[in-house]
N, C-alpha and C positions, 0 to 999 in steps of 0.2 A: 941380396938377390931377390927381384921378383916373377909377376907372374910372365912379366914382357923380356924376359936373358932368354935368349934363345939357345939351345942346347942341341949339338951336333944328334943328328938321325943313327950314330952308331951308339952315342950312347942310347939313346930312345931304345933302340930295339935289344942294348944289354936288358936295361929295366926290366923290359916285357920277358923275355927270355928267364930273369929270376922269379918273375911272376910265375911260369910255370913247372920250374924246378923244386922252388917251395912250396907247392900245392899237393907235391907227389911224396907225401910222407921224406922228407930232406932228411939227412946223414946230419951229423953235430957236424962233420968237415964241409959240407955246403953251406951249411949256416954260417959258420965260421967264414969261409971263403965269401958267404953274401956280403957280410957287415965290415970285411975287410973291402970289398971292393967300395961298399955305400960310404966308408969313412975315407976315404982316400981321394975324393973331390969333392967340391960344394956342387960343383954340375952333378953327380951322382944324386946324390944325394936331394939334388931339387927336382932329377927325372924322378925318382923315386916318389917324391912329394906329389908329382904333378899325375904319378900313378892312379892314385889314391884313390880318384875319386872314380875311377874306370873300376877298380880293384873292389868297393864297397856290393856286397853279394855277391862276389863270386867263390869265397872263402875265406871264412874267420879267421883262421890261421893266417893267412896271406895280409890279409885285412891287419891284422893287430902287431903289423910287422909298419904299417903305415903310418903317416900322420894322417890327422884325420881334419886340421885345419889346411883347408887350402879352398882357392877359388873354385867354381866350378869351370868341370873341362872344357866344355863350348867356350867360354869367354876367351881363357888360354889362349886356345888355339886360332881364334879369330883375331885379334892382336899383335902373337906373334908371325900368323900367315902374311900376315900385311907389308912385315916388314922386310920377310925373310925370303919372299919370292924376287925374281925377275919379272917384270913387267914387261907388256908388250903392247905398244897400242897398236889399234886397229879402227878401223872406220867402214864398214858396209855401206854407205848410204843407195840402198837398193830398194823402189819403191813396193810395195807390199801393200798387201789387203787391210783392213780394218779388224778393229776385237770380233765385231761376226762376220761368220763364214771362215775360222780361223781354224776349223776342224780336219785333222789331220787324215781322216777317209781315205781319201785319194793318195794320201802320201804313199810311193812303193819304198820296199825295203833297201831298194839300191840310192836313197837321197842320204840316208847314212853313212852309207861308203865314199859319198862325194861330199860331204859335209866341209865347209869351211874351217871348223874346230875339230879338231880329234886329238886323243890319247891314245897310241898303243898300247900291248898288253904291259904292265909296271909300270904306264908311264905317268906322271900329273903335273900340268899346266897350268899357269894362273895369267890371265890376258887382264887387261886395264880397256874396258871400252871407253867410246869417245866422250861420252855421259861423264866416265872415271868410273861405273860401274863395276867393281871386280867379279871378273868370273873364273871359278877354278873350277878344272876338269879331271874327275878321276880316271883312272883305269879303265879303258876301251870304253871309249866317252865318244860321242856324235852328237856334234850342236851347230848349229847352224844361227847367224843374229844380222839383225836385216832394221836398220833404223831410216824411217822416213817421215814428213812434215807432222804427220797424227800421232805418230807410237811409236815405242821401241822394242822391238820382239826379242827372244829368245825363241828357238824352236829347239827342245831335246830330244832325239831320234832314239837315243840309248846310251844307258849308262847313269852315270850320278854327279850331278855342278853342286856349288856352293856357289852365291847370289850375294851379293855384298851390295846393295842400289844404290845407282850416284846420284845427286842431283841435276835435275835437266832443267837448265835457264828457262826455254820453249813449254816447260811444263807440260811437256809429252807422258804417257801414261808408258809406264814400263810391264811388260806380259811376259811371261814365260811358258811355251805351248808344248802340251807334246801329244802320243795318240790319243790320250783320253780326254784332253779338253783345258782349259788355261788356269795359269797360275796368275794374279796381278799383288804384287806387293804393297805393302804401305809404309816407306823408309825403315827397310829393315835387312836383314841377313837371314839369310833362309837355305836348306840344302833339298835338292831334289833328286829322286832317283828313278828311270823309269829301265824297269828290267829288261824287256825288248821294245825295237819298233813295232812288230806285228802282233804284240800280247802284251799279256800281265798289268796290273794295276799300276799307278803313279805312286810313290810317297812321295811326302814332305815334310819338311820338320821345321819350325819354328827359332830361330837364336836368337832373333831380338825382331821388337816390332811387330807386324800382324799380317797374315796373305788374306787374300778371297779367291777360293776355287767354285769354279764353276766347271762341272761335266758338262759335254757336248751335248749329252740329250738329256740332260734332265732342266729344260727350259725353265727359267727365275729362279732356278735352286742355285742359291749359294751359300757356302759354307766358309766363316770365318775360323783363322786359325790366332792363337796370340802366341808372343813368348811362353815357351816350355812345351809347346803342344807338336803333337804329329797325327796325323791321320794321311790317308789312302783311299783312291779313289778308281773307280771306270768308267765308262764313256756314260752310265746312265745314273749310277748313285756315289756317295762318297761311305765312309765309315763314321763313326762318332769320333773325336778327338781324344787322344791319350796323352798319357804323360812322357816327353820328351825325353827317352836313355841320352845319355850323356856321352855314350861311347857310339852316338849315332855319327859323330864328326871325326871317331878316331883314325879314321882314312886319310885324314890330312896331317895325321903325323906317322904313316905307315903303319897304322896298328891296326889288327881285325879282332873283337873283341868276341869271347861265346860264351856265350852264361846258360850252361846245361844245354847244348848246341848239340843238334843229331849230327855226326861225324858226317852223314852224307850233306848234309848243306854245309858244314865246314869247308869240306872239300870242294865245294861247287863255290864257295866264294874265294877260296885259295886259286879256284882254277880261273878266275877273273885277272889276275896277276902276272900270268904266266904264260907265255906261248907253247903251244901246242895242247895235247891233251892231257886232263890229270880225271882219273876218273876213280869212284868209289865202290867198291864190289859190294853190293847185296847184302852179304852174309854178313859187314858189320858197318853199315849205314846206319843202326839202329845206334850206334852205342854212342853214350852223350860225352860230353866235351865242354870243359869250364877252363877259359884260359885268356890269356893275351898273347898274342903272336904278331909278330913284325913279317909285312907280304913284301918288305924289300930282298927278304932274302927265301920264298915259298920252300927250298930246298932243307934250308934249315927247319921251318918251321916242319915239314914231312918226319921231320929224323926226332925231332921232340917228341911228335903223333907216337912214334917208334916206342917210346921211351916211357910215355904215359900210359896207353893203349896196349893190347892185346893184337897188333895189326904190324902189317909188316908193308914196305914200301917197295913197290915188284919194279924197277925201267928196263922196259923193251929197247928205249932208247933215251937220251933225253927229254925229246918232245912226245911223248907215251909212258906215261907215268899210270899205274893203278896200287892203290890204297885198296889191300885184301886183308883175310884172317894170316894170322901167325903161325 
């Protein structure tokens, strides 16, 4: 078995699920139940593997439960994304503006809502442009792509893509825009994330190959990225580049990863998952959170919080969820 067998999304989110039951000081009968379950399939067994490298810092214990020989995660899952999705093409050919004047300013918040790509809450997409571009769409995702004779755009209104670049016979320049100013790649795979249309900074992150960001006002400033790097940007500067988490991609196998994680953004990224409201009371937003959790099932992953935490899970209703004290 290698890194390209692809391995059912229930097992994926057992793994992660043992990830956080053996972190919480585990019974000899959990343990026991782990290594029955991890010997009982090679698929086990290779989720387990493929843990691994998510699992490194987030606990020894957890850690020394792993192998510690395996590919890195990015690679994985760029690989097996390729093979494992449904494809869709599509074709915009809708004429558009040039790299300047490509400043999203004037965009209102309702071009989101009408966007030709979108994810609902849980949902994620992977389109084949006409390029062969791959694009995948996370969870309450708004993109919009618009190819004509000079360029091939991406515009991200909200939310977070994975960029796979195709080649273009025409040798058109491929862009990816959003409010804070353009992305252009260089034959590479890249993942972007822009938190709102109306705010917050851009990420990106690097998986193979190299971008150039350019902010909107920060005229001749550009900032290269290569393989392994991430940095984040606003309309008038960028950050220095860091080193690439590897559990930056784990959304594309339904994992949310937190490495000593304030329970309130825990929560606020569970609540990207989920329709309706999930919200986190005050009084223990403060408390940190090391773990792996699978957002296909956010109900689950609330009753683990339960179980790790000092915090109790309050529903008004389904779609009104609040994470309080115990």
């Amino acid at each position: 078995m290698n890194a390209t067998t692809r391995i059912d999304a229930t097992i994926v989110a057992q793994a992660a699920d043992w990830v956080v039951k053996l972190q919480t000081a585990p019974s000899a009968r959990h343990r026991a139940a782990f290594e029955r379950w991890r010997a009982s399939s090679p698929l086990h067994e290779e989720a387990w593997r493929r843990m691994a490298d998510m699992m490194q810092g987030l606990d020894d214990n957890v850690a020394q439960l792993a192998p510690n020989t395996v590919r890195p995660i990015v690679e994985r899952v760029a690989t097996r994304q390729q093979k494992r999705r449904r494809t869709i093409a599509r074709l915009l050919a809708i004429p558009g503006a040039g790299v300047v004047g490509w400043s999203l300013v004037d965009v209102a918040p309702w071009r989101g809502w009408t966007a030709g790509y979108r994810t609902a809450a849980g949902e994620r997409r992977e389109f084949v442009l006409a390029d062969n571009t791959r694009l995948t769409l996370n969870t309450n995702t708004a993109a919009d792509v618009r190819f004509d004779a000079q360029q091939r755009r991406i515009t991200l209104y909200s939310g977070e893509i994975l960029v796979v670049s195709g080649h273009d016979p025409a040798g058109r320049p491929l862009h990816v825009a959003t409010r804070n100013g353009v992305i252009t790649p260089i034959g590479t795979r890249f993942v972007v994330r822009q938190p709102d249309e109306t705010g917050g900074d851009t990420q990106v992150g690097v998986l193979e190959g190299a971008v150039e960001i350019r902010p909107d006002n920060a005229a001749g400033r550009v900032l290269t990225l290569t393989h392994g790097q991430t940095a984040s940007f606003n309309r008038s500067e960028y950050v220095e580049p860091t080193a690439l988490d590897t559990s930056t991609t784990a959304w594309l196998d339904g994992l949310l990863v937190a490495r000593n994680m304030r329970l309130a953004d825990l929560i606020a990224e569970l609540a990207r998952y989920r329709r309706g409201i999930l919200r986190c009371d005050p009084t223990v937003g403060a408390l940190r959170v090391t773990g792996i959790f699978s957002v296909q099932d956010t109900d689950k992953a609330l009753r683990l919080l339960e179980n790790i935490l000092p915090v109790s899970v309050q529903s008004r209703t389904r779609y009104w969820v609040t994470v309080t004290q115990r």
